[in-house]
Structure formats: C-alpha cells, structure tokens
C-alpha positions as CSV (number, residue, x, y, z in Angstrom):
1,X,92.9,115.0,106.9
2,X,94.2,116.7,103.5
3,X,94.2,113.9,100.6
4,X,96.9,112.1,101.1
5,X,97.9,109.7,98.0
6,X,100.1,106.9,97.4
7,X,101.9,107.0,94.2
8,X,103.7,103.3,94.3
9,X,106.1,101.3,96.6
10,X,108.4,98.5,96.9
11,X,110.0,96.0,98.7
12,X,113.5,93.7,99.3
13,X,112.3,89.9,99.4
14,X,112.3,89.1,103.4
15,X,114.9,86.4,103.8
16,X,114.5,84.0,107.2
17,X,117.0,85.4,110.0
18,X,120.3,84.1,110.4
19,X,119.3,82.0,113.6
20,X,116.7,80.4,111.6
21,X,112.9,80.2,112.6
22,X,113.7,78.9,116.6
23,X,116.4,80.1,116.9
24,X,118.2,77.0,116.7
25,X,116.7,75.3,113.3
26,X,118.4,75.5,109.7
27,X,120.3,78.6,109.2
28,X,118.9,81.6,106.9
29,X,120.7,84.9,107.1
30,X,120.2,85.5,102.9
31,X,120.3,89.6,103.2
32,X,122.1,89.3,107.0
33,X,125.5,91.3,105.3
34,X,122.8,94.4,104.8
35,X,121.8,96.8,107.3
36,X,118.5,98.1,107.5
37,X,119.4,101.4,106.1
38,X,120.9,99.4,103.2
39,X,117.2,97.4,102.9
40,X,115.5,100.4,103.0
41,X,117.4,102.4,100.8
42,X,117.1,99.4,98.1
43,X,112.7,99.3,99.1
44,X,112.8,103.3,98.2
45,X,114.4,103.4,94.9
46,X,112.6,100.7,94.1
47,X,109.3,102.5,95.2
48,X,110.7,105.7,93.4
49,X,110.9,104.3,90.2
50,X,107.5,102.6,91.0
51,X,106.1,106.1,91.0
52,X,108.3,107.3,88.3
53,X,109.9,110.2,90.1
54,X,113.6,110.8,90.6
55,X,115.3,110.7,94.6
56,X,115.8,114.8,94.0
57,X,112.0,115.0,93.9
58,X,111.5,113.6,97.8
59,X,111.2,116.3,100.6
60,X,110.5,113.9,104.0
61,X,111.1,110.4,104.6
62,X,110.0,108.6,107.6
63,X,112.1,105.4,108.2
64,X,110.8,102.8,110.5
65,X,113.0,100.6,112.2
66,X,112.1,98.5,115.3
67,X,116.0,98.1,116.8
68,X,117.5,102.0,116.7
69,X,120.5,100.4,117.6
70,X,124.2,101.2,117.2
71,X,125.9,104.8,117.8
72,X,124.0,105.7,114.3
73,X,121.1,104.1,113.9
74,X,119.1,107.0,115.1
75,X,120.0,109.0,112.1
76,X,119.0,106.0,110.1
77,X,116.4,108.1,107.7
78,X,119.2,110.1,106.7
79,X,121.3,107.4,105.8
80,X,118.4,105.9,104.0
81,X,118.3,108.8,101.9
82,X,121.5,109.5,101.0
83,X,122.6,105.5,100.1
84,X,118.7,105.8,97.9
85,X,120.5,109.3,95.6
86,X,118.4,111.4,97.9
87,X,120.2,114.9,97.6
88,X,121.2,116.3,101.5
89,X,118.3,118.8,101.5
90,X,115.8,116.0,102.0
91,X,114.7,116.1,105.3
92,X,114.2,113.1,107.7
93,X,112.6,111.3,110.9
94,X,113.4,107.9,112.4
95,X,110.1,106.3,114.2
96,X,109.9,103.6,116.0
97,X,106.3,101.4,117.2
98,X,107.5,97.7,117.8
99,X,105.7,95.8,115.1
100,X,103.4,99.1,114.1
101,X,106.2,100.9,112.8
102,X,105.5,100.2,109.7
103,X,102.4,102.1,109.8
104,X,103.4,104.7,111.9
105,X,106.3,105.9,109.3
106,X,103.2,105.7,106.4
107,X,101.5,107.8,109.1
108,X,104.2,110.7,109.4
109,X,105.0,110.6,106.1
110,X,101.4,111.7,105.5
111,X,101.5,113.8,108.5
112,X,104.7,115.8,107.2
113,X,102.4,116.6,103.7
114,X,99.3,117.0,105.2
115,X,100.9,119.9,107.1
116,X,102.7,121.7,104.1
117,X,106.4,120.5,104.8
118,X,106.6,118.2,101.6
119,X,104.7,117.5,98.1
120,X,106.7,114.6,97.8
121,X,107.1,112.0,100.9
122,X,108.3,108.5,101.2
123,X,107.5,105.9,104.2
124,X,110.3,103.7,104.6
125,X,110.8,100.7,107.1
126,X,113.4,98.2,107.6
127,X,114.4,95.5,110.3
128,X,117.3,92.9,110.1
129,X,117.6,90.6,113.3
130,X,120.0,88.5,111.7
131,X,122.4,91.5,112.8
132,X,121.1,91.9,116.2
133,X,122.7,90.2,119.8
134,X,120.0,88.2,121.1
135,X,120.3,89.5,124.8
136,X,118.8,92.3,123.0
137,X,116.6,91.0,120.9
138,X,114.9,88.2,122.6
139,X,114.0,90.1,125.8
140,X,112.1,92.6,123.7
141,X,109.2,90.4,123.5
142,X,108.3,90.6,127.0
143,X,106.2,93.2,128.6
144,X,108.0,95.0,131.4
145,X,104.7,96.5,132.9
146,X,102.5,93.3,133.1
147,X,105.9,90.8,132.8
148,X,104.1,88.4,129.9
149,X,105.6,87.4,126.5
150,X,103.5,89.1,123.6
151,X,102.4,85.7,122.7
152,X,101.5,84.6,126.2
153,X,98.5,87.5,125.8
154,X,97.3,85.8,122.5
155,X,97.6,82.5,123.7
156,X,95.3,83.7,127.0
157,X,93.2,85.0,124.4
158,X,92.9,81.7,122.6
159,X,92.4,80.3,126.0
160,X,89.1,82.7,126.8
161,X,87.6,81.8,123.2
162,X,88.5,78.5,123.0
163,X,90.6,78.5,120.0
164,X,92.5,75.1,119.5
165,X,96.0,74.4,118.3
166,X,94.3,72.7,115.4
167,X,92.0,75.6,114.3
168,X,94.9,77.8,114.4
169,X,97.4,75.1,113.0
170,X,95.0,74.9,109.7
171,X,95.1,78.9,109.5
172,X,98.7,79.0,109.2
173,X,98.9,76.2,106.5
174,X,96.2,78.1,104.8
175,X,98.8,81.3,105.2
176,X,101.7,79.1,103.7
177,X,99.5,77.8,100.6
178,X,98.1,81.1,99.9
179,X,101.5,82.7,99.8
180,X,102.5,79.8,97.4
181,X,99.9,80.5,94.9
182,X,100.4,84.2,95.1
183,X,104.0,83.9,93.8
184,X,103.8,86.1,90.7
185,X,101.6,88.8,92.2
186,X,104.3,89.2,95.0
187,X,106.7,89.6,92.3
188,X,105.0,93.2,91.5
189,X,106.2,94.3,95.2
190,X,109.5,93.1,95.2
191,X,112.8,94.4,93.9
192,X,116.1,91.6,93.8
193,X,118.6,92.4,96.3
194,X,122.0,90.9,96.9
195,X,121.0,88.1,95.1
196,X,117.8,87.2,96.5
197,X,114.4,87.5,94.2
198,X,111.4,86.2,96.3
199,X,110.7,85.7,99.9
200,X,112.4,82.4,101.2
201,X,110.8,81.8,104.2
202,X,107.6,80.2,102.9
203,X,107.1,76.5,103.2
204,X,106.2,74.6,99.9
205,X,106.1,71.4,101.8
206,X,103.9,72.6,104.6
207,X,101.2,69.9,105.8
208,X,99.2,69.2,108.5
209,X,101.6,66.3,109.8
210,X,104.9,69.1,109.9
211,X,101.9,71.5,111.8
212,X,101.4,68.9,114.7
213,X,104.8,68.2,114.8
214,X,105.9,71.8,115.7
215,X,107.9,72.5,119.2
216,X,106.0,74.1,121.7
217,X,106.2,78.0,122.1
218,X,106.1,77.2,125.9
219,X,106.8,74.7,128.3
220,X,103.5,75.3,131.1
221,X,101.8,72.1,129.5
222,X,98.9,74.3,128.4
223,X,100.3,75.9,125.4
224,X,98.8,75.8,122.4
225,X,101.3,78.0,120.3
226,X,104.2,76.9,118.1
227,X,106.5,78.1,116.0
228,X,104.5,77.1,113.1
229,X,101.4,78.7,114.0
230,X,103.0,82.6,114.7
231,X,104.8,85.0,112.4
232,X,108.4,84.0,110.8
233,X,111.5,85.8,112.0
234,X,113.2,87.5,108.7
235,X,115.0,90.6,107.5
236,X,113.5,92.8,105.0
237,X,112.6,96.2,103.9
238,X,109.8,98.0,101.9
239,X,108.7,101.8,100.8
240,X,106.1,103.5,100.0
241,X,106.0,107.2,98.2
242,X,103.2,110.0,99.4
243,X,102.0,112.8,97.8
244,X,99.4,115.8,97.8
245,X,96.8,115.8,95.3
246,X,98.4,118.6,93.7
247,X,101.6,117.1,93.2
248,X,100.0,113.7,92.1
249,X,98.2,115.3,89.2
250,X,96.0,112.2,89.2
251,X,98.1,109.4,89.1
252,X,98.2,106.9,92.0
253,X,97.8,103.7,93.6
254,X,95.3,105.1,96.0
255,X,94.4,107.2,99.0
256,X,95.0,106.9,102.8
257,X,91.4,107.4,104.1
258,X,92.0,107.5,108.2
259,X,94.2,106.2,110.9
260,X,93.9,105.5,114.4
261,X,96.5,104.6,116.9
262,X,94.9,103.1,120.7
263,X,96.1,101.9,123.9
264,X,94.6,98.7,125.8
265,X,96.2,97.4,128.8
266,X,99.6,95.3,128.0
267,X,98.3,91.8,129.5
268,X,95.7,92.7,126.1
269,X,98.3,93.7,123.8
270,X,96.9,90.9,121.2
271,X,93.3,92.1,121.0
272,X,95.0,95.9,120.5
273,X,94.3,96.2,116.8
274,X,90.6,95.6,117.3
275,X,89.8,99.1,119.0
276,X,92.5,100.5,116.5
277,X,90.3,99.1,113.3
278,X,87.0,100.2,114.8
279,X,88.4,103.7,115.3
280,X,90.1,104.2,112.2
281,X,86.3,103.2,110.3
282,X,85.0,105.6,112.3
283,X,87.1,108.3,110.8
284,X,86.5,106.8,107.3
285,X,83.0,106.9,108.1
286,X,82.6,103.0,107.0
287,X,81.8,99.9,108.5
288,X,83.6,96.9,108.3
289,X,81.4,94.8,106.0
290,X,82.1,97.7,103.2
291,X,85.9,96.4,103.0
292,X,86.8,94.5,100.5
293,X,90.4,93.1,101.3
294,X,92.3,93.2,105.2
295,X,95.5,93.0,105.8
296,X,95.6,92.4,109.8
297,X,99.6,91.2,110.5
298,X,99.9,87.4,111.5
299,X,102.0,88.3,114.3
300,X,100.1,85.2,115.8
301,X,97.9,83.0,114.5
302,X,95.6,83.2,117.3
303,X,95.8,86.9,117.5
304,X,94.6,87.4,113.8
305,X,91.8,85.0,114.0
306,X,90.1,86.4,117.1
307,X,90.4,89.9,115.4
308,X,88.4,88.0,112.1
309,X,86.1,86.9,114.6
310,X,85.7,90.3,116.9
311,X,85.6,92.2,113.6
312,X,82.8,90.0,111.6
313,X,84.9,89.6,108.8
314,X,84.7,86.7,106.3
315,X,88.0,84.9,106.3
316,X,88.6,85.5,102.4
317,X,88.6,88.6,102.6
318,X,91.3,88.7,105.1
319,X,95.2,88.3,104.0
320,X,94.3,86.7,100.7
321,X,97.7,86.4,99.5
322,X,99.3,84.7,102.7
323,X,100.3,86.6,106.2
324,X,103.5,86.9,108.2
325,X,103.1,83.6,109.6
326,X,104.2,82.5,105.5
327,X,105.7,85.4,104.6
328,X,107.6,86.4,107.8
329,X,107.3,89.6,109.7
330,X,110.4,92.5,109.2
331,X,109.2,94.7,112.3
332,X,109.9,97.9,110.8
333,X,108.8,97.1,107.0
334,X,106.0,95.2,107.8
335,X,103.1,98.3,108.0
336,X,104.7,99.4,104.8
337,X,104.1,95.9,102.9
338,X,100.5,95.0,103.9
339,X,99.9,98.9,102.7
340,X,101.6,98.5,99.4
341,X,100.4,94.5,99.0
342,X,96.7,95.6,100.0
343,X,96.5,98.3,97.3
344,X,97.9,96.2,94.6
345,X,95.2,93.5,95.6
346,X,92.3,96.1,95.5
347,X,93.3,97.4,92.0
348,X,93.5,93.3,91.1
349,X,89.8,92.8,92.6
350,X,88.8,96.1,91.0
351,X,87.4,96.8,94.4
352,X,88.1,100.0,96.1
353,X,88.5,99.9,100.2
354,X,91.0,98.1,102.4
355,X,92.6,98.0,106.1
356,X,95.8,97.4,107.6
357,X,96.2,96.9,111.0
358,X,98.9,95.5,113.6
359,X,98.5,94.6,117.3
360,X,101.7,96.4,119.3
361,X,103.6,95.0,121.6
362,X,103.1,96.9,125.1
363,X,99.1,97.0,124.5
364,X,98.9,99.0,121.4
365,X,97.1,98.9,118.3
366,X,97.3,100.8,115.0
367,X,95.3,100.6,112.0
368,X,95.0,102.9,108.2
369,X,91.7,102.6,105.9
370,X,93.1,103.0,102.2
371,X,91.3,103.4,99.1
372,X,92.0,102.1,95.8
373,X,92.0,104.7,92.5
C-alpha cells in the first residue's frame, strides 16, 4: 500500500434516536430534523478545517451510510459535498458495510489516492435512525441466511465462554464512566451542530443497581443481554481527510498502516472482527501486544470482550475513553470516529500504533492498523 495519511477529522455529537434507547423509553431525537448528508457534510468541514485545507482542495469523498434509503440517498456523497462548499468537480462514492461502513469509506478513500485519482480525500460517514420507519430498520438486524438476530450470535458466544450478565454488566458501566471522564478530550472530535455540543447518550447516573435492572434483550429465559449491556441507538456523523505523502508535506495525524476485510459464517458474525484484526497485523507486520490503544466497536458487550479475550489484549488498552455501549453507535460514522478518537489518543499517550475494528452484521469483520506521527 502507498502511504496513506490522515491529516485531521471531526465529528457532530451523536444524539440518542428519536425512539429512545428500546424503542419505547424517554424520547431523544436531538439532531432527528438532519439527514445524514446534512451530518456528514457538518463532520467534513469540520474535519476540513481540522486539516486546514479549504473544500476546493478535496478530489474523492467516500460517504458511508448504513440506510441508502430514499429516491436519493444513493447519490448521498455528492450531496455531502456540495452542502460541505465542495465545488462540483469533486468526485464521489456512496459505500455501504452495516456497522463496518465506517471503515470501509476510510478504506476507499485511501484506495481512490493510493491509486492516483486524488491528493486530497475525505472519508465521510453518517447514519440517523431517528428518520428511518422501523419496518425497515428493526428487521435489519436479523440474518436472512442463518435467521438469528446479530445479538443472538454474541449472546451464543457468551454462552460457549461462559460470560455472565454480570461480567458483561460491569464492562458497560466501566464504558459509561470512562466516557464521563473523557469529556474534554471528546470535545477535540466534535463540532456543535443544531444546537447540540457533546454526546447525550451517556449515563452520568449509571450504577450497578440501573445495570441489573435492565429489560431483557430476549424473552427465551436464557438471555443474558440487555439494553444496557449493547451499543446505544443515536444519530451522528464524523470525517476524516486523506492524503499522499506528497501532498501532506509532513503534516498529519498519522498513517493507515493495513486493512483487512474477512468473512465467517453469519451464525459467527460476532467473533468476525477477530480474523479481521489478526489479518490486518499481518499486513502491518506486528503483533498484537505491540499496540498501544484498540478501538474494537461495543456493538455488544459480549462481543467486545470475547474479542479482548481471543486477542490477548489488556483491557486498558482497549476503548480507553468509553465504547458505543456509552457513546452510542451511528452505523455509518462509527469506523470514522474510533479512527479519528484512536489517533487523537495515541498522540495523547505519545505512543505510536493502534487498531480499529468492527464485527459486521451477516458474518463480516473489518479491521485498519494506524500509526501515530
């Protein structure tokens, strides 16, 4: 892979969905008037600004958005451009990987320099459920080729490990406090938008007690997931801008070092980031006790403990600042962020290599080693 470097990014505070967290609890809907194109135009200027360049100066964008919905919402990178100043001659691509399409836009947005077609690329990624119909959006969640909920493969997986409520209870509080603490680094990602500063889904009155009181993500009497202990339901959008070394002229936040996108089968599609990791520090050529800071998405509790486990990674090391299960989880934006908020913990550390990674639903698994500079 050419060097591929990232100059800066940014990111719209996620805001709890309109339904609220079950679907039935306290309403949110903070940023549910925007669209995604709007969130992810408001992420990239942000993130141009970030890397002090001007919207004429962008060739590519890859926008990632989950829910292509609508009669336009496959043009939606153009509209991302155009509503971020972005002059007509910029060219781009609308991706779509369930909850990797985050990382898949910071993927072709490296792909599109790495291959000569732009100096200048941004990696955009945006999701607002608060806008979607339900008979859409809920049935997504459910695996048409092996007919299980997404969360019914982590909670098997919890099952084959032994992983109780309990343990994965106290990892989501410890998501929630972290997050709390973090407050003013997460200030550094995030750019105000329509009145909104800071990410509201995070519970400053989180305990143990409002853990074990949590409904029940199913009814089979064997469950041991709630809708504490997996990721919060929010809108959001975030932005990243790429570059060539040659266009960088030595300023950035860091490097992308390898990627990897896998396949497992769907009834696995919780263990799919594992294999994704392992191949992308092949690539790097580094093992996984040389990285300093992981960001592996909290799209279950469950899910990103087993990976800790599989992995050998010391907990501290992995989502130091608080997970989706605080923060919440915007489908499309969500590669971008732990990108952008892995980077800007590196450089904090003064520590140099990280990874990202999400499990996918339909049994895949993508994962990017950066490096800080």
């Amino acid at each position: 892979m050419s060097e591929i470097l990232i100059l800066g990014g940014a990111r719209t505070p996620f805001a709890t969905w309109s339904y609220g967290m079950t679907g039935k609890g306290t309403p949110g809907g903070a940023l549910k008037e925007l669209d995604p194109q709007d969130l992810a135009a408001a992420a990239l200027k942000g993130a141009l600004s970030a890397a002090s360049l001007a919207p004429r100066d962008l060739q590519f964008i890859a926008f990632g958005n989950m829910y292509q919905v609508g009669p336009h919402g496959c043009y939606g990178a153009r509209y991302v451009g155009h509503r971020a100043g972005c002059p007509s001659e910029t060219a781009g691509v609308a991706v779509s990987l369930a909850c990797g399409t985050g990382l898949l836009a910071l993927t072709t947005a490296a792909d599109a320099i790495s291959n000569g077609r732009a100096s200048f690329a941004a990696a955009a990624g945006a999701d607002t459920p608060s806008r979607l119909r339900r008979d859409i959006f809920v049935p997504s969640f459910t695996d048409i080729s092996c007919g299980k909920h997404i969360a019914k493969t982590a909670e098997e997986r919890a099952g084959e490990a032994k992983l109780t409520r309990e343990a994965m209870d106290a990892w989501a509080l410890g998501s929630h406090k972290k997050a709390q603490a973090a407050a003013k680094l997460r200030a550094a990602e995030i750019v105000p938008v329509a009145g909104l500063a800071e990410d509201d889904a995070i519970k400053p009155d989180a305990s143990p007690a409002s853990f074990s009181a949590a409904k029940l993500l199913f009814s089979d009497g064997t469950t041991v997931m709630t809708h504490a202990n997996v990721h919060g339901i929010v809108d959001g959008g975030a932005a990243l801008i790429l570059a060539s070394a040659k266009a960088a002229r030595g300023r950035a936040l860091g490097r992308l070092a390898s990627s990897a996108l896998v396949g497992v089968p769907p009834e696995r599609m919780a263990y799919a980031a594992v294999p994704a990791v392992r191949l992308a520090l092949e690539r790097a050529r580094w093992r996984a006790s040389e990285v300093d800071v992981w960001e592996i998405n909290e799209t279950f509790a469950a899910q990103v403990m087993l990976d800790r486990a599989e992995l050998g990674i010391d907990a501290e090391r992995v989502n130091p600042n608080g997970g989706a299960i605080a923060l919440g989880h915007p489908f499309g934006a969500t590669g971008v962020r732990l990108v952008h908020t892995l980077l800007l913990e590196l450089r904090r550390r003064s520590r140099r290599r990280g990874v990202a990674a999400v499990s996918v639903g339909g049994g895949l698994g993508i994962a990017v080693c950066v490096e800080a500079l």
